[in-house]
C-alpha positions in Angstrom: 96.3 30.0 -95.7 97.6 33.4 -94.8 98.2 34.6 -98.3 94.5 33.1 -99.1 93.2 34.9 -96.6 95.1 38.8 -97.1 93.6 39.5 -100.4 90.3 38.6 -98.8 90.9 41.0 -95.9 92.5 43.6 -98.0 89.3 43.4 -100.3 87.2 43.9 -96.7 89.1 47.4 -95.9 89.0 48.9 -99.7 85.5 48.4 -99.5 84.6 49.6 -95.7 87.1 52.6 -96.6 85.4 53.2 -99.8 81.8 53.0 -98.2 83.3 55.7 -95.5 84.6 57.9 -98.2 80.9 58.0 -99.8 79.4 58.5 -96.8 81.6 61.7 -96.0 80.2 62.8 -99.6 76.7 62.2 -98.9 76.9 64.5 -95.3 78.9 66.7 -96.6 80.8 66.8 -93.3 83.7 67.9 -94.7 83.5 71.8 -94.2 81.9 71.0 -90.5 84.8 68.8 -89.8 87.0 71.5 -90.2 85.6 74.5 -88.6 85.5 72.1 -85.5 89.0 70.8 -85.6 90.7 73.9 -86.3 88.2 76.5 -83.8 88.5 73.4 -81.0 92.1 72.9 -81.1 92.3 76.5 -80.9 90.5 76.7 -77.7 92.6 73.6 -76.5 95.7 75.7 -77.1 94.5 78.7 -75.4 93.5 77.2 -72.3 96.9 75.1 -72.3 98.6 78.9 -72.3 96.4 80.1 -68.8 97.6 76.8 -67.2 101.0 77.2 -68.1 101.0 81.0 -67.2 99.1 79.5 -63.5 101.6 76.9 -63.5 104.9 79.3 -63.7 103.8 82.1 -61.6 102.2 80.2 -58.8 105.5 78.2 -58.6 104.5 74.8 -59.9 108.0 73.3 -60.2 107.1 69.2 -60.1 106.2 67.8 -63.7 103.8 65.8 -62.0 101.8 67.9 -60.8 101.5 69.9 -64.2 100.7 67.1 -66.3 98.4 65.9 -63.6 96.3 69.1 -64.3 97.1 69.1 -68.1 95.7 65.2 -68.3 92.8 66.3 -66.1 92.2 69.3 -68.6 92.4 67.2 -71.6 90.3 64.8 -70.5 87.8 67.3 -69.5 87.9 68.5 -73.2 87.6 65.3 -74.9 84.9 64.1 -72.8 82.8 67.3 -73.0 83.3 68.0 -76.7 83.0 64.4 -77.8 79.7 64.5 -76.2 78.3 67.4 -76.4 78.4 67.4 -80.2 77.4 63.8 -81.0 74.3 64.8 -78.5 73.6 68.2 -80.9 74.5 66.5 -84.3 72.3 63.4 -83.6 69.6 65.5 -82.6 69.8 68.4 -85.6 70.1 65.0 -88.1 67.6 63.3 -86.5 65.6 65.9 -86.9 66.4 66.7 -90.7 66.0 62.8 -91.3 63.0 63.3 -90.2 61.4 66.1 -91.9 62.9 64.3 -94.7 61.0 61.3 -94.4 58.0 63.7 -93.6 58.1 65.5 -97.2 58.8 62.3 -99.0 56.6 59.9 -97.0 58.9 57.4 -96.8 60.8 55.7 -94.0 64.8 56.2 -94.3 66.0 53.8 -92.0 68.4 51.3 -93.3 69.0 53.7 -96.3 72.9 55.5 -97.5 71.4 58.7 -96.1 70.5 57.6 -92.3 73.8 55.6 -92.3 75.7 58.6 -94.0 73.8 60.8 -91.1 75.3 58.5 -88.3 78.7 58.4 -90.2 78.9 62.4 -89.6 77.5 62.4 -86.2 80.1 60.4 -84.9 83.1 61.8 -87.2 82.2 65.3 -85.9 81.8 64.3 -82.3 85.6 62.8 -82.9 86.5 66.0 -84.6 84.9 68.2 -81.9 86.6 66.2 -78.4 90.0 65.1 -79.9 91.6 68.4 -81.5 91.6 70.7 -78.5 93.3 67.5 -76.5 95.5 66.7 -79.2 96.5 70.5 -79.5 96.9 70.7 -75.9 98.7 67.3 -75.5 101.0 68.2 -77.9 102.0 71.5 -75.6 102.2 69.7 -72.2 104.6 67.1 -74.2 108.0 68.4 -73.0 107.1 68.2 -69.7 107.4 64.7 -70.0 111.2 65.2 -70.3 111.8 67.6 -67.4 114.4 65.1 -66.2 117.0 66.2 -69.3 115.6 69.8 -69.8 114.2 71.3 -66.5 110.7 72.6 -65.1 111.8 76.3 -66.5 113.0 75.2 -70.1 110.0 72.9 -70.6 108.0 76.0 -69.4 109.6 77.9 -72.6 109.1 75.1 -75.2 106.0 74.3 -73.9 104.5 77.9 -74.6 106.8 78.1 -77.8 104.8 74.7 -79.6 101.7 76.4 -78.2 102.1 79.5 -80.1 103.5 77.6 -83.2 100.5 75.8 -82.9 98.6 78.6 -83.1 99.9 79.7 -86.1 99.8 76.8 -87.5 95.8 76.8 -87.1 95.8 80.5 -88.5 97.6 79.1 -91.6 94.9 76.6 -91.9 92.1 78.8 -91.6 93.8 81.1 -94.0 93.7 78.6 -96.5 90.2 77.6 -96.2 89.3 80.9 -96.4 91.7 82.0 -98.7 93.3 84.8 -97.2 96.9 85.9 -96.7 98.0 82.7 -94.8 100.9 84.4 -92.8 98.6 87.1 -91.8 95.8 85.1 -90.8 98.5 82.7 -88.7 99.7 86.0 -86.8 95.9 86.9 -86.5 96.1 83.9 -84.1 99.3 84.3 -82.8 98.6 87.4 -81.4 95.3 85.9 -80.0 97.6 83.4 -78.1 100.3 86.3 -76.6 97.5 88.3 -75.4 95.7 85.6 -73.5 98.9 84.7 -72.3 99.7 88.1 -71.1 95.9 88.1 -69.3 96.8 84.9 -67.6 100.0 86.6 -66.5 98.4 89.8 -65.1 95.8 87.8 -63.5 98.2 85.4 -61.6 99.9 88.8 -60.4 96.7 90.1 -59.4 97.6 93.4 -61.4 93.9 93.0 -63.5 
């Protein structure tokens, strides 16, 4: 029954996958989908540094209590940019659907185009909440292991992955823009240090 049934289901995910892949062709969401994911996880990373730098100088020494704030951060960022965009996108669709409609005096709904219009709504509300709090996730991680490394060490490779990341998303941007992509991952690098050494002067009260 079971091997009657798996080409069956296997048939069911080619063709929803398939029918996803058009869709992301008909949007074009592709470019969108980008700029969000890597500008987003960029802003994730940088407000991971000024709660780090917070963190260190006002003498946050329980793992807890840091990841408390880190969790409350991300999900702050999810929620927010998961729903701020799907509001935006369905709205500037709707509206384009519309005009659409308008011009060819025709009704869209239960066409490829409305459902390829949803299709990017919700991909770039996904794209728009997860990447900042799966860029700043990714930098709280070693705080989940203060038990074997310490508060101060996971302070250190926690603001080492963030600025890795952010050279990472340089990298990426420098490839979709096709400039020199270890310049353009230092561009961002830099970006990172210097918010980091804001967040510092601030917490000393020197700025």
């Amino acid at each position: 029954m079971n091997a009657r049934q798996e080409p069956g289901v296997r048939a069911r995910l080619d063709e929803i996958v398939g029918r996803l892949r058009h869709y992301h062709e008909v949007s074009g969401v592709g470019e969108l989908v980008r700029r969000y994911v890597a500008l987003n996880a960029f802003d994730g990373v940088l407000t991971t540094l000024g709660i780090l730098a917070g963190g260190y100088l006002g003498g946050v020494d329980e793992a807890r209590t840091l990841l408390l704030v880190g969790l409350s951060t991300v999900t702050a960022m999810a929620v927010s940019g998961f729903y701020g965009s799907y509001l935006v996108e369905k709205a500037e669709r709707g509206r384009a659907l519309r005009e659409l409609e308008e011009s060819t005096l025709s009704s869209l709904e239960g066409t490829e185009i409305a459902a390829a219009s949803r299709y990017a709504t919700v991909v770039i509300a996904l794209a728009d909440g997860g990447s900042p709090a799966i860029a700043s996730a990714i930098a709280f991680a070693p705080f989940l292991f203060t038990g074997v490394i310490g508060m101060t060490t996971a302070y250190a490779v926690s603001v080492a992955i963030a600025i890795v990341e952010c050279f990472a998303l340089g990298v990426f941007l420098g490839r979709v823009s096709r400039e020199r992509l270890v310049l353009s991952g230092l561009k961002l690098v830099v970006a990172g240090l210097v918010l980091l050494m804001i967040s510092l002067l601030l917490e000393r009260g020197v700025v």
